[in-house]
N, C-alpha and C positions, 0 to 999 in steps of 0.2 A: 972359445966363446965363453967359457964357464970362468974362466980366470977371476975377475969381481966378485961375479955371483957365489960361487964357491967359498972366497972369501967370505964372504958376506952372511953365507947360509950354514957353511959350515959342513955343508954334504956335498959328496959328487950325484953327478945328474947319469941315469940309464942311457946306455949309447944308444938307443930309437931314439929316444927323444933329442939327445946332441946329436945325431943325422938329422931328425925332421930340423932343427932349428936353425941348423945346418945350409939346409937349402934352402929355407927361404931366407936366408941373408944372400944367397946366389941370386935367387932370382930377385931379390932388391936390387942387387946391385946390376944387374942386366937392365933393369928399368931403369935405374937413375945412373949411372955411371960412377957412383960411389964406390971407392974402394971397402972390402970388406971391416978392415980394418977403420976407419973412417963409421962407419956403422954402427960396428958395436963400440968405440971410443963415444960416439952418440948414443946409443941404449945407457950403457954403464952411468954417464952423466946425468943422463935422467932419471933414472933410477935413485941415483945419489943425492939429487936436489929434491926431488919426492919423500922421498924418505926423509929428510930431516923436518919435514911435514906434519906427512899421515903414515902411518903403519902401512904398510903394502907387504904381497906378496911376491919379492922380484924374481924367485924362482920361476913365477906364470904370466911375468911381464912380455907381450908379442910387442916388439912395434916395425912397424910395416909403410911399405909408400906407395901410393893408390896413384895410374895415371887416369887421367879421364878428358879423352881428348890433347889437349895445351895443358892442361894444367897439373899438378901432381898433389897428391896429397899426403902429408904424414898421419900416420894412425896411432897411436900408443894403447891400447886394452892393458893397464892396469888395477890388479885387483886388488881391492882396500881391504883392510881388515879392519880398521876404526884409527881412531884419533889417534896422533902420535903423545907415550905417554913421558912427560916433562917429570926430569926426577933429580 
C-alpha cells in the first residue's frame, strides 16, 4: 500500500497503522468487489492529481466506499495544508 506514498513522503509508515489501512482496503473491497489492487491504483491517482493542486497531506489521505441501500458512495478525507506553492 505504501509503495507511492512512500515515494512521495519519503518515510516508511508504522506497521499498526499499515494493518489498520490495511483492512479497511479489505473491507472496501468486500463491499464493492474491487480488487485491492484496483483501490489503491484509485487512492494513488488521487492523490496525484490533488496534489499538483493544493498541498495535502497523503500520508492521512482515507478514502473509502459507503453503501447505503442501492447506491454506494466514495469518500476521500483529504487533509490540506494550503495552497499549492508555484516556484
Amino acid at each position: 500500500m505504501g509503495g507511492f506514498m512512500d515515494r512521495l513522503t519519503g518515510k516508511s509508515r508504522k506497521s499498526a497503522y499499515q494493518a489498520k489501512e490495511r483492512l479497511q482496503l479489505v473491507l472496501i473491497h468486500d463491499r464493492t468487489n474491487l480488487s485491492q489492487s484496483v483501490l489503491e491504483t484509485m487512492k494513488d491517482e488521487i492523490i496525484e492529481v490533488i496534489s499538483r493542486h493544493i498541498d495535502i497531506a497523503p500520508d492521512e489521505v482515507r478514502i473509502e466506499i459507503n453503501k447505503d441501500g442501492r447506491q454506494q458512495r466514495l469518500i476521500a478525507d483529504i487533509p490540506i495544508r494550503g495552497p499549492k506553492r508555484r516556484g
